[in-house]
C-alpha positions in Angstrom: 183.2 177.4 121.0 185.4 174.9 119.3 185.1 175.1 115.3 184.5 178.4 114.3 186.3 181.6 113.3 187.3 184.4 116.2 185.2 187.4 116.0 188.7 189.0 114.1 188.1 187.2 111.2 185.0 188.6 110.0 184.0 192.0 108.7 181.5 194.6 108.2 179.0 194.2 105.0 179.4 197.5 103.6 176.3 199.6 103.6 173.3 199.1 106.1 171.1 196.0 106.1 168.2 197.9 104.4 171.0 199.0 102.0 172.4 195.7 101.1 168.3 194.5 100.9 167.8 197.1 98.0 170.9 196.4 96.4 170.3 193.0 96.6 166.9 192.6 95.0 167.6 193.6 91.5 170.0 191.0 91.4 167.7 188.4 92.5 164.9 189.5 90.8 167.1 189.4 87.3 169.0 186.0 88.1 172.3 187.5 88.3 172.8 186.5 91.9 171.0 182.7 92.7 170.1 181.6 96.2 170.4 178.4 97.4 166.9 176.4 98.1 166.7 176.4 101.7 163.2 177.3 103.4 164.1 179.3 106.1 166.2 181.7 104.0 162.9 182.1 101.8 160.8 182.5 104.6 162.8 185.4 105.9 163.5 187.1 102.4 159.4 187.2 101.2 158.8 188.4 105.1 160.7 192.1 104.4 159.0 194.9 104.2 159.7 197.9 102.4 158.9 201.3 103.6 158.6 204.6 102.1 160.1 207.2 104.5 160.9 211.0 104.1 164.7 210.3 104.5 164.5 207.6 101.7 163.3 203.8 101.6 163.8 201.4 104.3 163.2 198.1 104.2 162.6 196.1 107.4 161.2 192.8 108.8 158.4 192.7 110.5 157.3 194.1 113.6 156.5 191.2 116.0 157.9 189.2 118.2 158.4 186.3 115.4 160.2 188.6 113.0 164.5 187.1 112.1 165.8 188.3 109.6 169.5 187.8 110.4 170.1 184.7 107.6 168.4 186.8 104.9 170.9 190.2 106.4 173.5 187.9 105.9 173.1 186.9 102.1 172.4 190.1 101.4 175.5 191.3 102.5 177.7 188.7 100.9 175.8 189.4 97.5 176.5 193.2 97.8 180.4 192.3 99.3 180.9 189.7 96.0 179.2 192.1 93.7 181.2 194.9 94.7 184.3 192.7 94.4 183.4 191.9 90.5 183.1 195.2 89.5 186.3 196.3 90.8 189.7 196.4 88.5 191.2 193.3 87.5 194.9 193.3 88.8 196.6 191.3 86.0 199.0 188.7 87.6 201.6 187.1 85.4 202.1 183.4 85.1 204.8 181.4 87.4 207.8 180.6 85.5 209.7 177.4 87.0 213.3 176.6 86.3 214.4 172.9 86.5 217.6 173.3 89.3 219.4 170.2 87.8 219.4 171.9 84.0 218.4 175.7 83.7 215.5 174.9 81.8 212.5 176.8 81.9 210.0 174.4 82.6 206.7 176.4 82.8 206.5 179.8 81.4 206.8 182.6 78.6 210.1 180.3 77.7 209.0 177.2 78.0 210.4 174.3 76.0 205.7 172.9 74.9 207.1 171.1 72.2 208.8 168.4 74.7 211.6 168.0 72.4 215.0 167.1 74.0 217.6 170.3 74.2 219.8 171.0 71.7 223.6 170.6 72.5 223.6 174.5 72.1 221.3 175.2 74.4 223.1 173.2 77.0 226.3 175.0 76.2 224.7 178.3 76.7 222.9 177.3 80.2 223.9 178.6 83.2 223.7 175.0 84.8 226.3 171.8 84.0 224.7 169.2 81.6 223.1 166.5 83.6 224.7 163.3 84.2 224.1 160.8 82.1 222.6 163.1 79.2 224.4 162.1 76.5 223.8 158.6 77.8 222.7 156.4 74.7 219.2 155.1 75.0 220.3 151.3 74.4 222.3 151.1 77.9 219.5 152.3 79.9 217.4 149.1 81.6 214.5 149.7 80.0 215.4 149.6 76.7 214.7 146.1 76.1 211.0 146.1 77.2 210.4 149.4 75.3 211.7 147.7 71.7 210.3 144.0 72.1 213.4 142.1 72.2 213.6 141.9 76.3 210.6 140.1 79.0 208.9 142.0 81.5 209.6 140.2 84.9 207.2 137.8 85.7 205.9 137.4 82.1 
């Protein structure tokens, strides 16, 4: 079928179903973990049966002929998969730090020039990288200068 994911990109839900059911329902039942509204999902989740066995609780859907329970086996495995994956250690990941190519500067990171302020003429001596052409360029040659101080006329206008 055209449009979905080969069988190699999904996993196992840990656990069995009737595992991931009971782990599932105290979650539910306390709001940490909220279902979407969506009938048949309902249908199948109030349909379970639990079952008090000698090797432990069981929980099942019915026995006829009627019985799914496969969207409901589903949720409860992605609950137990993403609950499982919150309580795990966070791995801390440090922050990109991006270097302008044409100047050296840091642009985003523990270094990074926040205040938007123009470079001091030491730290252009001290950079790795040439000065950029046209730095030291004085504001009142550029083309815009004009229409940024009042004295020129937008095109047009």
């Amino acid at each position: 079928m055209s449009g979905f994911a080969p069988a190699s990109c999904f996993g196992r839900a840990p656990g069995t179903t009737s595992e991931n059911y009971l782990f599932a329902l105290p979650l539910l039942l306390s709001g940490r973990a909220r279902l979407i509204d969506y009938a048949t999902l309902r249908s199948q989740l109030a349909s379970l049966e639990r079952h008090a066995l000698a090797s432990g609780e069981v929980v099942r859907h019915p026995a006829v002929a009627s019985a799914h329970d496969d969207l409901a086996a589903s949720v409860s495995g992605v609950i137990v998969m993403v609950q499982r994956a919150a309580q795990r250690p966070k791995v801390p990941i440090a922050p990109p730090t991006l270097f302008s190519v044409r100047t050296g500067e840091v642009l985003v990171g523990p270094q990074a020039n926040t205040g938007g302020a123009a470079r001091t003429p030491r730290e252009l001596a001290t950079s790795p990288c040439a000065v950029p052409r046209g730095y030291d360029r004085p504001s009142y040659v550029e083309p815009w200068f004009p229409y940024v101080t009042g004295s020129g006329r937008w095109p047009g206008s």
